[in-house]
gemmi code that builds the backbone of each chain (N, CA, C; Angstrom):
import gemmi

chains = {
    "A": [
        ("UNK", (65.218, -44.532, -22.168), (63.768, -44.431, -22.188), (63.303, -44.636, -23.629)),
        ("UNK", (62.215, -45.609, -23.861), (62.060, -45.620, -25.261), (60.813, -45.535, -25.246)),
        ("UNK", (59.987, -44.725, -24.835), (58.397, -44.685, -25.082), (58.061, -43.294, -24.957)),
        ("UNK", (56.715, -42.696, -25.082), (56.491, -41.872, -25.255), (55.291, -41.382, -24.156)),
        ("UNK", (55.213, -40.395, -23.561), (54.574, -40.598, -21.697), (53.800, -39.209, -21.916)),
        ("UNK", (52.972, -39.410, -21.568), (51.267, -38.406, -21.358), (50.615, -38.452, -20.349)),
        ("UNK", (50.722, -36.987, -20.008), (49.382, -36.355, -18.545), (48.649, -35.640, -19.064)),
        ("UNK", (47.586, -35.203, -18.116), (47.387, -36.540, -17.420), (46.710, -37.894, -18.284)),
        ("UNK", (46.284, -38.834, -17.477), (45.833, -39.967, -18.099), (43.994, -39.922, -18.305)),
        ("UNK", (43.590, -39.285, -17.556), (42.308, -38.897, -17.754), (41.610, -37.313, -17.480)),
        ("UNK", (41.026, -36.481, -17.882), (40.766, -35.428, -17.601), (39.232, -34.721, -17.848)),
        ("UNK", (38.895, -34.017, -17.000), (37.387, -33.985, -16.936), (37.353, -32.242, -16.811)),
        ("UNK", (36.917, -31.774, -18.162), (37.099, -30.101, -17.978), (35.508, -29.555, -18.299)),
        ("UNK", (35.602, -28.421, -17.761), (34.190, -27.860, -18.360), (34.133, -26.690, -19.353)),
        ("UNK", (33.477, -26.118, -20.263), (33.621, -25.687, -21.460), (34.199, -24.049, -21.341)),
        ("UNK", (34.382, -23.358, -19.701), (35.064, -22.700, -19.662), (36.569, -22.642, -18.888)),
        ("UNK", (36.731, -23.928, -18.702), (38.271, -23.839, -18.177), (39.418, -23.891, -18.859)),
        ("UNK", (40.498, -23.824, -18.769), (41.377, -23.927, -19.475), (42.477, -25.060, -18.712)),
        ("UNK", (43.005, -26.241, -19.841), (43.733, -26.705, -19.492), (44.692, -27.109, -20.301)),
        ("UNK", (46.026, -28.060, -20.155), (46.829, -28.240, -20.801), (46.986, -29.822, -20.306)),
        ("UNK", (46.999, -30.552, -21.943), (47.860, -31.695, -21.779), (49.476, -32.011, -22.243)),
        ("UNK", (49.879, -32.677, -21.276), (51.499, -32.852, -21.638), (51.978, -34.242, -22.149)),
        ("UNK", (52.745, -34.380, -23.140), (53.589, -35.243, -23.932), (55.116, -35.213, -24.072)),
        ("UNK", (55.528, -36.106, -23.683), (56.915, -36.431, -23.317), (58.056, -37.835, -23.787)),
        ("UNK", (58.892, -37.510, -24.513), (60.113, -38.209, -25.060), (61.184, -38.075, -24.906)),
        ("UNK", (61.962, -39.011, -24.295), (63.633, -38.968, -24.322), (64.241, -39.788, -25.318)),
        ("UNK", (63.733, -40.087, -26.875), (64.309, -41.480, -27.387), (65.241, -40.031, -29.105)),
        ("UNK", (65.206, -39.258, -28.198), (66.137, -38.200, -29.657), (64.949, -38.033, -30.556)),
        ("UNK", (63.647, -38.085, -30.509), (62.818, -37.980, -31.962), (63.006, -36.759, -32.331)),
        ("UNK", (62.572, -36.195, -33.528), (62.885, -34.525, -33.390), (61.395, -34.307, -34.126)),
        ("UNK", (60.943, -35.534, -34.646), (59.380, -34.947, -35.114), (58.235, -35.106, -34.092)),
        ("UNK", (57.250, -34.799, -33.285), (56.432, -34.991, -32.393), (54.605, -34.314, -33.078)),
        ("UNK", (54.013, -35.350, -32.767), (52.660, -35.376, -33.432), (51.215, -35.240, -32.340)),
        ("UNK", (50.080, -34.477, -32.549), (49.058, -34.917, -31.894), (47.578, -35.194, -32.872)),
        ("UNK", (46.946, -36.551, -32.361), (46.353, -36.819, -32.982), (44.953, -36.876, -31.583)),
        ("UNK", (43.700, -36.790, -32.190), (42.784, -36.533, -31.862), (41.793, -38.166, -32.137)),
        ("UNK", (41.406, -38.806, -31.234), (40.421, -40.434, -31.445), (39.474, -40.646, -30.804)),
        ("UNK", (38.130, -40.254, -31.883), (36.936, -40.545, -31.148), (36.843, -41.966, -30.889)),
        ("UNK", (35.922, -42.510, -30.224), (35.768, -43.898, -30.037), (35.407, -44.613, -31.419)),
        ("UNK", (35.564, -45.373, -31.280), (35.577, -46.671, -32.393), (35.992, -45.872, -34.199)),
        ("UNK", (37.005, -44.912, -33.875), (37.375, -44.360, -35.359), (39.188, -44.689, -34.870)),
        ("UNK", (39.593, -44.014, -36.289), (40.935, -44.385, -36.341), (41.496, -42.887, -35.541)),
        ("UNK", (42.402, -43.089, -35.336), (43.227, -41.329, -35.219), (43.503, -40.258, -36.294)),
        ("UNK", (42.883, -39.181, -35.759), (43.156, -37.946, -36.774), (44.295, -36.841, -36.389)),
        ("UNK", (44.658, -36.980, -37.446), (46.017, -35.975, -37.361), (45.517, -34.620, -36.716)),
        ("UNK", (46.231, -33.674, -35.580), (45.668, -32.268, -35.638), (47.217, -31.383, -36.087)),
        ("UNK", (48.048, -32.037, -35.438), (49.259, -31.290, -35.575), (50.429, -31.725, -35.690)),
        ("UNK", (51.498, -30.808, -36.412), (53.188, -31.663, -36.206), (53.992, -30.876, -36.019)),
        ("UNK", (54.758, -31.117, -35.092), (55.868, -30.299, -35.115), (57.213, -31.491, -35.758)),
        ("UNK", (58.340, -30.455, -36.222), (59.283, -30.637, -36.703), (60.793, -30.080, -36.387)),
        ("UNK", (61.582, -30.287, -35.376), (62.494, -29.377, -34.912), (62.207, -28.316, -34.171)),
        ("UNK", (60.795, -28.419, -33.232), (60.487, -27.877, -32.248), (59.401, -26.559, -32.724)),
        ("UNK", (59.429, -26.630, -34.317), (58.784, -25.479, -34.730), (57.010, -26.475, -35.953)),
        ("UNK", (55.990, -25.718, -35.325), (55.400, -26.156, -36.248), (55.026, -26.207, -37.634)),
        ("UNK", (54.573, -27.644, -38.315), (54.708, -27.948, -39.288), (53.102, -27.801, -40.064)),
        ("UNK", (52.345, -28.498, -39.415), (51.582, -29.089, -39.985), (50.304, -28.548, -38.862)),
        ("UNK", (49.099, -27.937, -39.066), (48.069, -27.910, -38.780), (46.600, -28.082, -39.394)),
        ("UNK", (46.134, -29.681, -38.793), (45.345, -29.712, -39.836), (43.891, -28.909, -39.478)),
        ("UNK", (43.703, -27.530, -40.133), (42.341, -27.128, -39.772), (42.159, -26.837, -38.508)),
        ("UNK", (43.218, -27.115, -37.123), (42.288, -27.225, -35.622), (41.872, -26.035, -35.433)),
        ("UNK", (40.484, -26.190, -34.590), (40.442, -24.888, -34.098), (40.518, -23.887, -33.329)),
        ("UNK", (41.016, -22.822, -32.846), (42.174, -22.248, -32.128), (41.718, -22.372, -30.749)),
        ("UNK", (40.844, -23.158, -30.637), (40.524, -23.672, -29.107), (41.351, -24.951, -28.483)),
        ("UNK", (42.157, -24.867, -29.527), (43.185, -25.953, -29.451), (44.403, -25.424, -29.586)),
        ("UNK", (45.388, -25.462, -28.981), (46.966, -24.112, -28.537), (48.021, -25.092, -29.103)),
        ("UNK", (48.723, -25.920, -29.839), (49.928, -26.653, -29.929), (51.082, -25.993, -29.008)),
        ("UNK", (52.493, -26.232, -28.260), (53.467, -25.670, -27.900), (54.318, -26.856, -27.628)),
        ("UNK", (55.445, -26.331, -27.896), (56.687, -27.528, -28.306), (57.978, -26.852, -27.714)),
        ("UNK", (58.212, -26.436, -26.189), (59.322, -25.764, -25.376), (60.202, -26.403, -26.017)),
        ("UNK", (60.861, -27.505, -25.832), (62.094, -28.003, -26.191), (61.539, -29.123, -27.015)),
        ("UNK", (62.751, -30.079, -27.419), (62.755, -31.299, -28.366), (62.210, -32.450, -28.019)),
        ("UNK", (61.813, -32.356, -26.619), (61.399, -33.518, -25.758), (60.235, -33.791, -25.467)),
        ("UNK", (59.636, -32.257, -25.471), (58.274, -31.962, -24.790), (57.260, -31.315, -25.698)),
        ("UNK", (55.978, -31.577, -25.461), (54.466, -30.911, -26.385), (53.495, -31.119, -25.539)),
        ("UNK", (52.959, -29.792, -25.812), (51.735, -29.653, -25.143), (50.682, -29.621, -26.141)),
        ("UNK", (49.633, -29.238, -25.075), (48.323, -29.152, -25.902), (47.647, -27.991, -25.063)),
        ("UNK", (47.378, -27.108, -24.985), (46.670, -26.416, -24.519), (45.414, -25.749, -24.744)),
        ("UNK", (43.827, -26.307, -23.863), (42.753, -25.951, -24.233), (42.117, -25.183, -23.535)),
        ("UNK", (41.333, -24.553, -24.135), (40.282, -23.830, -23.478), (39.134, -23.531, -24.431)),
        ("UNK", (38.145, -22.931, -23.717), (36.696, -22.740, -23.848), (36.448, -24.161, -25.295)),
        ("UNK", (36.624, -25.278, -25.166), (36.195, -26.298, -25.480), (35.100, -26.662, -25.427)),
        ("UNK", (34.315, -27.807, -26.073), (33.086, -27.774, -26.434), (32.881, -29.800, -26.026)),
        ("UNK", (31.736, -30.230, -25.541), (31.221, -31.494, -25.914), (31.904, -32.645, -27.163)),
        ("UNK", (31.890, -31.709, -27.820), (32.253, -33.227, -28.807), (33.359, -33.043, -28.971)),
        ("UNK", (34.423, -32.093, -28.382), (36.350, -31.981, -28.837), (36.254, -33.183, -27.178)),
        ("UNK", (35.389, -34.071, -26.796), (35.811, -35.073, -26.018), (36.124, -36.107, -26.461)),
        ("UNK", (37.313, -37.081, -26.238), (37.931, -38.095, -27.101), (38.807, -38.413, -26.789)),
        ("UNK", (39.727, -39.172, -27.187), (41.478, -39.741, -26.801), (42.264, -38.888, -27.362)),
        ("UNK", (43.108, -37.739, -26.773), (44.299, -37.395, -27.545), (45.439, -38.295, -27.346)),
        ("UNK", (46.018, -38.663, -28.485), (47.430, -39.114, -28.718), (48.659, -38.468, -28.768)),
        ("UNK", (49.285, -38.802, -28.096), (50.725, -38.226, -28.969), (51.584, -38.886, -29.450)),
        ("UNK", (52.759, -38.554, -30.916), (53.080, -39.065, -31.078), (54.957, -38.786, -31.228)),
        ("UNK", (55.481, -39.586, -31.380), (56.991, -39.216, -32.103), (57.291, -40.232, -33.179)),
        ("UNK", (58.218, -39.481, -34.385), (59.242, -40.516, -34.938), (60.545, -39.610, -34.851)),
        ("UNK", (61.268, -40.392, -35.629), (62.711, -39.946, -35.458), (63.114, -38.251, -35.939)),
        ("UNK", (61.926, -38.422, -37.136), (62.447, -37.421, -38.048), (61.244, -36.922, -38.456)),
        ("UNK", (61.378, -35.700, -39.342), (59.550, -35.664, -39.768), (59.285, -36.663, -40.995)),
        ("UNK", (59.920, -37.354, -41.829), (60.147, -37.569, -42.699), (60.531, -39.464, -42.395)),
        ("UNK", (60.903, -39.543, -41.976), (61.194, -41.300, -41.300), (59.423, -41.394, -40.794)),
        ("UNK", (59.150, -42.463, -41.130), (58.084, -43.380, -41.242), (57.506, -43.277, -39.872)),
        ("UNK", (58.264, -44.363, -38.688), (57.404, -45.278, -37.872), (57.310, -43.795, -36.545)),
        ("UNK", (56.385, -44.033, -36.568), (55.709, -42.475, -35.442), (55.285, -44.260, -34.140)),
        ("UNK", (55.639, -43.211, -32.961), (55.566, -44.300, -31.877), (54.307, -43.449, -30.824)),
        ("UNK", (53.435, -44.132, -30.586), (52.099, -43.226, -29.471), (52.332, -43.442, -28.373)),
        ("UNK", (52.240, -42.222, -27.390), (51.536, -41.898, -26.237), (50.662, -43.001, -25.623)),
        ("UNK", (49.971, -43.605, -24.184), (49.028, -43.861, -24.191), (47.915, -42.878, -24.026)),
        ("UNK", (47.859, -41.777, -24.348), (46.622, -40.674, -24.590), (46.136, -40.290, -23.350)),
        ("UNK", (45.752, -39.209, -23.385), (45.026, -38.719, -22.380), (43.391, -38.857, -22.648)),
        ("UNK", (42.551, -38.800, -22.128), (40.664, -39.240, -22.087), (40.233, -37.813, -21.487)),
        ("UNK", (39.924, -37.002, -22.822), (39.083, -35.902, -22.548), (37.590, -36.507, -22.592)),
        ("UNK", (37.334, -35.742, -21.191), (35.343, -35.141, -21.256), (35.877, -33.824, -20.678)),
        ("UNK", (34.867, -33.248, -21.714), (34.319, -31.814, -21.312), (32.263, -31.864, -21.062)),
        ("UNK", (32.548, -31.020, -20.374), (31.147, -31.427, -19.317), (30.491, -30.189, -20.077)),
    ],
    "B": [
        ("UNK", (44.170, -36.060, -51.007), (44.465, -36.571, -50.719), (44.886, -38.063, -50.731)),
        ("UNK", (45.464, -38.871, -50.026), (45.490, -40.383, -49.631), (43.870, -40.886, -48.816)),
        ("UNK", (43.591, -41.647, -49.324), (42.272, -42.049, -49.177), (42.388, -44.152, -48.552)),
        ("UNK", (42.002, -44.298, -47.364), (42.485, -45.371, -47.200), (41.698, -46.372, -46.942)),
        ("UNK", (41.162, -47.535, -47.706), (39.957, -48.288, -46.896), (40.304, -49.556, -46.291)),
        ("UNK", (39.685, -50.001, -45.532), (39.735, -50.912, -44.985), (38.298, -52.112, -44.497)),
        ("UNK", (39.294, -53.452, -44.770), (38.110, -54.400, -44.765), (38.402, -55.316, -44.313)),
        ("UNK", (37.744, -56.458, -43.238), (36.040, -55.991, -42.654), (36.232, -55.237, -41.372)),
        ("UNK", (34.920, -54.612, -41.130), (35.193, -54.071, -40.225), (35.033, -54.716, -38.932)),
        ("UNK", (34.519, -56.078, -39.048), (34.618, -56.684, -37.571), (34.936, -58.563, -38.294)),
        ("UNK", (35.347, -58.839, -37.124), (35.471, -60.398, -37.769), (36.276, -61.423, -36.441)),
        ("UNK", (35.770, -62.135, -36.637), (35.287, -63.145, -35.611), (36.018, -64.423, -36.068)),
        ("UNK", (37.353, -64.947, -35.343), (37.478, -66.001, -35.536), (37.598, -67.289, -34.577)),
        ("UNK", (37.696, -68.538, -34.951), (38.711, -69.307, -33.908), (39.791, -69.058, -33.167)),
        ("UNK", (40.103, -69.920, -31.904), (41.567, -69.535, -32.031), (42.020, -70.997, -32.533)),
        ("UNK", (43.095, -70.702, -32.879), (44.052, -71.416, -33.388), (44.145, -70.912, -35.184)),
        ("UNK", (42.859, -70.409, -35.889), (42.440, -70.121, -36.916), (43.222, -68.996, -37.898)),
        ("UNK", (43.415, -69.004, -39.205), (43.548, -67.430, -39.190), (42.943, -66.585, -39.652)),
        ("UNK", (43.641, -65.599, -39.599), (42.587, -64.289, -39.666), (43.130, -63.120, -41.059)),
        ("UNK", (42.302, -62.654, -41.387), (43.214, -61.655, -42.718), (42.578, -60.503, -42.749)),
        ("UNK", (43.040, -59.153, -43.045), (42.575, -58.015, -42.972), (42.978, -57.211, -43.965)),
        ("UNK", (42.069, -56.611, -44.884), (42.574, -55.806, -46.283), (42.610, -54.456, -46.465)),
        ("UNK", (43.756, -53.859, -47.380), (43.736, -52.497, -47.229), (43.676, -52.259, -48.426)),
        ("UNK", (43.043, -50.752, -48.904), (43.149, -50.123, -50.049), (44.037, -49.023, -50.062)),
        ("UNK", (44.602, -48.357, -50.645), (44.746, -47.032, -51.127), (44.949, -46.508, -52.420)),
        ("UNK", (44.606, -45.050, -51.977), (44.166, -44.146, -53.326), (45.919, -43.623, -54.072)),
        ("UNK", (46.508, -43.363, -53.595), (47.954, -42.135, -54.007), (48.646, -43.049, -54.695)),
        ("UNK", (49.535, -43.111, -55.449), (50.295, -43.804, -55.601), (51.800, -43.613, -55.477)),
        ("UNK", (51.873, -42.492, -54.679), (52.598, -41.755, -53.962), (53.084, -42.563, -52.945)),
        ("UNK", (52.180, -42.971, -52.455), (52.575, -43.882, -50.380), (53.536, -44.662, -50.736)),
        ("UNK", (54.310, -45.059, -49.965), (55.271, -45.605, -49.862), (55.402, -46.878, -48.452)),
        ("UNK", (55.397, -46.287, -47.516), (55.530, -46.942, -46.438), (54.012, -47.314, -46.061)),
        ("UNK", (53.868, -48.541, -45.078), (52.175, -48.899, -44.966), (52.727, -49.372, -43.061)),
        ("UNK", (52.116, -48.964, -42.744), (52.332, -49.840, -41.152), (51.042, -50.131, -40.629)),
        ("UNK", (51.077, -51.099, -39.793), (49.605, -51.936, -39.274), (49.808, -51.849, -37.597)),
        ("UNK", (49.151, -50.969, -37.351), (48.910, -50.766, -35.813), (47.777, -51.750, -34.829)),
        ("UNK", (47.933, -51.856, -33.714), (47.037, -52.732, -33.313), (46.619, -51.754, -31.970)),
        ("UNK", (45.814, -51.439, -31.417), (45.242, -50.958, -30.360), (43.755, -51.970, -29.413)),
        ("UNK", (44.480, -52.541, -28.362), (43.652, -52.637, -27.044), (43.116, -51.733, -26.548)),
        ("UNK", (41.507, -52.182, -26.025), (40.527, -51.110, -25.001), (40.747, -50.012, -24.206)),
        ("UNK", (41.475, -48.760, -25.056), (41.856, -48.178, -23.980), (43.163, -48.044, -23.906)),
        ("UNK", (43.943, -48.613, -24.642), (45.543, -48.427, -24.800), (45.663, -47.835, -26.002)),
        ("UNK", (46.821, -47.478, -25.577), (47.283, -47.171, -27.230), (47.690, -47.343, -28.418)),
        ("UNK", (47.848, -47.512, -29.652), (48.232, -47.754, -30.781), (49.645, -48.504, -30.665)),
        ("UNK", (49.884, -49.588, -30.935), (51.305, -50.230, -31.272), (51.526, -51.038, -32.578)),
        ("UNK", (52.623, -49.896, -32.839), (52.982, -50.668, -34.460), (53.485, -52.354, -34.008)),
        ("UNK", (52.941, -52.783, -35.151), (53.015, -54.562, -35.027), (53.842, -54.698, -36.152)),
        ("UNK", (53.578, -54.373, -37.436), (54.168, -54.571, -38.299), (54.498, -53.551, -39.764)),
        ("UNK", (55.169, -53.130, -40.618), (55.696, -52.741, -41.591), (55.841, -53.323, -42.888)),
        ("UNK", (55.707, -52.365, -44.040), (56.186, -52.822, -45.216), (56.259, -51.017, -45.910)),
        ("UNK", (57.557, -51.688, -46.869), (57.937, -50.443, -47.415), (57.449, -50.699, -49.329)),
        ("UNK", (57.567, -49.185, -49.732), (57.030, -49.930, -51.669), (57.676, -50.677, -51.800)),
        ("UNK", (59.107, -51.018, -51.712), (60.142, -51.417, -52.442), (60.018, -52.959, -51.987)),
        ("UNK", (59.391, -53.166, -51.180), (59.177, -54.713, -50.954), (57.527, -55.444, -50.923)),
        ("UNK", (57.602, -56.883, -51.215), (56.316, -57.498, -51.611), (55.560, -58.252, -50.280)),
        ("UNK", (56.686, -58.556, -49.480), (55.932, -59.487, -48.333), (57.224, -59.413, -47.105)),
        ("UNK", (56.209, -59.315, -46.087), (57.433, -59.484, -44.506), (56.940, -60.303, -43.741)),
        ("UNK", (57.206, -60.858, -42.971), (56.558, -62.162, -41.753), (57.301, -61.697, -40.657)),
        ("UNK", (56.739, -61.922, -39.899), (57.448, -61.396, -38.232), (56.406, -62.598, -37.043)),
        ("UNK", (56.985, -63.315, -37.111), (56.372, -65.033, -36.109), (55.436, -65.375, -37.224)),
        ("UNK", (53.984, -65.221, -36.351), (52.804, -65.186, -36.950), (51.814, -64.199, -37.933)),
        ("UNK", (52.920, -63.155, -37.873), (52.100, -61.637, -38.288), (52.976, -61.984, -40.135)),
        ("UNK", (52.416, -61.569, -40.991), (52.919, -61.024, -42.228), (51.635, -60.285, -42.561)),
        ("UNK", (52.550, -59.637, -43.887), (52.358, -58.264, -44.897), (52.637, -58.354, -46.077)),
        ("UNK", (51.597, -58.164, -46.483), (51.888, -58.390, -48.155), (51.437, -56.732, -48.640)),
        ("UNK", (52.474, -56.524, -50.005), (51.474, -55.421, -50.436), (51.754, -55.505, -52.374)),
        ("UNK", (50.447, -55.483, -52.572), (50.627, -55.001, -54.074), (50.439, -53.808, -54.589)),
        ("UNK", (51.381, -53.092, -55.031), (51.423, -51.645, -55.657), (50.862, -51.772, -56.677)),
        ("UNK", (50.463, -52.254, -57.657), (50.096, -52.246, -59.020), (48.608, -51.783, -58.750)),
        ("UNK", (48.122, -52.685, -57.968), (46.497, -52.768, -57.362), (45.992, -52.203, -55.799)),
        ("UNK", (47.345, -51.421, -55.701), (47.324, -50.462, -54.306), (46.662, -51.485, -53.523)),
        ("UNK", (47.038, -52.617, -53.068), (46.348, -53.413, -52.053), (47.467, -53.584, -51.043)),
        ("UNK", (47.236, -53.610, -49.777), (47.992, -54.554, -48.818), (47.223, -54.891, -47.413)),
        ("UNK", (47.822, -56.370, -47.044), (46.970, -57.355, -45.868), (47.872, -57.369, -45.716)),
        ("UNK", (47.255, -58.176, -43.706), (47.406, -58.335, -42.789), (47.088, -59.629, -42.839)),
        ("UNK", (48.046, -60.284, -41.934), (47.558, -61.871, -42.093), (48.173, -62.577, -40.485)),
        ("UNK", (47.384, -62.912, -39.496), (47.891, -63.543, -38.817), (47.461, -64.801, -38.336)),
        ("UNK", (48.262, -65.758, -38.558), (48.085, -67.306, -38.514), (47.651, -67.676, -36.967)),
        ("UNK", (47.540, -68.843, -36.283), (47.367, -69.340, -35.114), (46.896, -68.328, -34.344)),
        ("UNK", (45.975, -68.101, -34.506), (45.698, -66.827, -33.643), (45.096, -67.153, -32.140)),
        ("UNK", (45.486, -66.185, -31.170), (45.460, -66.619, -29.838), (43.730, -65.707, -28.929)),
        ("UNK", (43.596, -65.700, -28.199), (42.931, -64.978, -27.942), (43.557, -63.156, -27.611)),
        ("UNK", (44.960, -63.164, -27.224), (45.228, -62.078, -26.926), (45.185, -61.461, -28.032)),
        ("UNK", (45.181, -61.719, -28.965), (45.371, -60.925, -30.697), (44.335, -60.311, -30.501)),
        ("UNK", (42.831, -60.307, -29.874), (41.739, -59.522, -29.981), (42.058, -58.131, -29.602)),
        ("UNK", (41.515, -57.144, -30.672), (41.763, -55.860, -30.397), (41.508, -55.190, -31.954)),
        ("UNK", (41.439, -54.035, -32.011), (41.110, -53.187, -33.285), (42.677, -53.059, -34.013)),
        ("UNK", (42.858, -53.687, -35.160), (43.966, -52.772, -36.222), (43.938, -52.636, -37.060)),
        ("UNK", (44.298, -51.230, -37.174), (44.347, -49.912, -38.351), (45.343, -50.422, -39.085)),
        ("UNK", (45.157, -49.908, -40.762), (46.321, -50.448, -41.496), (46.356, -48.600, -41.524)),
        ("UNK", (47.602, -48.472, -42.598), (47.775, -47.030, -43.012), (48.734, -47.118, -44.121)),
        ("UNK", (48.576, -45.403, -44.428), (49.169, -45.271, -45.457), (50.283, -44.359, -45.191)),
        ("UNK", (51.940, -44.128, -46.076), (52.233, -42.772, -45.877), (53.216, -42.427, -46.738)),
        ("UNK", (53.362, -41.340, -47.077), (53.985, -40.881, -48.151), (54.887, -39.891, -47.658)),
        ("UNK", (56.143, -40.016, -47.751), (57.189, -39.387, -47.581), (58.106, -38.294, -48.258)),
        ("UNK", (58.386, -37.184, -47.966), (58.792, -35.665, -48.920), (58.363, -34.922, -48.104)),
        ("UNK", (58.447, -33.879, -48.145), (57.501, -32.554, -47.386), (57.450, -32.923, -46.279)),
        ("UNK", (56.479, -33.957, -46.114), (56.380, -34.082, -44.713), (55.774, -35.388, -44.494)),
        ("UNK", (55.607, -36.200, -43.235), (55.451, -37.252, -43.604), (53.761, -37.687, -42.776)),
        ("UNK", (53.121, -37.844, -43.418), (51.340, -37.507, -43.172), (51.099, -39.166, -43.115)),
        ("UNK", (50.662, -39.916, -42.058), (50.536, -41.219, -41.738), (48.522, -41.079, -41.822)),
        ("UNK", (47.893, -41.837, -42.997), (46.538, -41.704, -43.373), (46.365, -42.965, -42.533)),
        ("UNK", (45.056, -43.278, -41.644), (45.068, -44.384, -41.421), (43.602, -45.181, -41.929)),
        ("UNK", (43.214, -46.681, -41.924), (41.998, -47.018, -42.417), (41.029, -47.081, -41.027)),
        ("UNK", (39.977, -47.377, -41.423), (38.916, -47.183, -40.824), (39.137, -48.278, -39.235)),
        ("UNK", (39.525, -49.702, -39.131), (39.957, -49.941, -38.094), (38.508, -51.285, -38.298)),
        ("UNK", (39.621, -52.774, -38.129), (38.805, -54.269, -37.640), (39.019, -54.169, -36.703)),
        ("UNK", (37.902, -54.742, -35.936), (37.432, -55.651, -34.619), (37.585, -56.857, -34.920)),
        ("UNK", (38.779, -57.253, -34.456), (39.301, -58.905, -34.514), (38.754, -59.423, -33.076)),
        ("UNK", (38.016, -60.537, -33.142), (37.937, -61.237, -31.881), (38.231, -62.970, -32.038)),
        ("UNK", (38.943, -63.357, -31.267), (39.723, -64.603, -31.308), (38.779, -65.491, -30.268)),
        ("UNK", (37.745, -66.200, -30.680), (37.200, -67.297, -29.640), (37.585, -68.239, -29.221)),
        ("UNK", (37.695, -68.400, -27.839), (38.602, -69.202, -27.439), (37.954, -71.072, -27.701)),
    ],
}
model = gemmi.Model(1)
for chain_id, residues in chains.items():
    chain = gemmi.Chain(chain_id)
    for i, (resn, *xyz) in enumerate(residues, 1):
        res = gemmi.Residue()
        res.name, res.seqid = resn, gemmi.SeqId(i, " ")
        for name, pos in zip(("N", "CA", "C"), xyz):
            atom = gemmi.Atom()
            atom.name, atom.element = name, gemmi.Element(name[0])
            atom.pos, atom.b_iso = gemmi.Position(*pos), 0.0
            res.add_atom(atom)
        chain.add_residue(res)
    model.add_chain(chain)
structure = gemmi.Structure()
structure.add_model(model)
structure.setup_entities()
């Protein structure tokens, strides 16, 4: 398997539910990334994990849950979310935290209503 | 931080024509630069690479140039087809600690047939 696989593919929540998106790799990466893409901008970093433990949080806010069970798998878990956290999440992997080429998800398509 | 610009932001060519796309950055830290390309709705796919330690790569029609002195590096793709239409991000990234992929603002390439 050499790609990187995200559920769901579209999702429609309202500002008190809680949900979780999932991100998935079998290619050995051990670094795994989520990035956040409004329309017509580039992708913004929110988080990294590194050996299953996190690394890197940029600022999110805790309406946003990171979780990284094993080496393979990342979630995202939201709740009481707001209008404008609607957008493309990405996910990502590279090999290492530290090795370059990070490979994406095709994203999941948040609206929150 | 790494600060990354990018230019133009939309651009319109022939096909058969080519096309060129410019990057800035601030650090002089970065090291690695990769040029992603993203379709309507898909996701991000690295197209091409360059590392500091090198000046220019070609891959078919795609090359990369980068000058460190003047923190510049393009995108250059020759004969361009109509499928080439789509938004790509150049980026930046700097490697140690951890490895933080900055990306630029993102062209709208459109290839007229």
């Amino acid at each position: 398997d050499t790609e990187v696989t995200q559920t769901p593919k579209h999702l429609v929540m309202g500002m008190t539910n809680k949900k979780s998106l999932k991100c998935e790799q079998h290619m050995g990466h051990r670094a795994m990334y989520w990035y956040k893409q409004k329309a017509k901008k580039p992708p913004e970093l929110m988080f990294v994990y590194s050996y299953e433990k996190l690394s890197i949080n940029e600022s999110v806010p805790s309406r946003f849950s990171p979780e990284c069970p094993n080496s393979s798998l990342l979630n995202l878990h939201l709740h009481a979310l707001q209008p404008e956290d609607s957008a493309l999440y990405l996910c990502a992997s590279s090999p290492d935290w530290d090795t370059d080429t990070q490979y994406f998800g095709p994203g999941t398509r948040l609206t929150v209503l | 931080g790494e600060n990354v610009e990018q230019h133009p932001s939309t651009l319109s060519v022939q096909e058969g024509d080519s096309a060129v796309i410019k990057c800035t950055y601030s650090d002089s830290a970065s090291n690695y630069f990769p040029w992603y390309k993203q379709e309507l709705g898909k996701r991000p796919q690295l197209i091409i690479d360059i590392r500091s330690n090198v000046g220019e790569k070609k891959d078919q029609r795609i090359a990369v140039t980068l000058n460190k002195t003047a923190k510049h590096f393009s995108l250059h793709i020759t004969e361009t087809q109509p499928e080439d239409s789509a938004v790509y991000f150049c980026a930046a990234s700097t490697r140690g600690g951890y490895q933080k992929v900055t990306f630029g603002t993102g062209t709208k390439l459109q290839v007229i047939p």
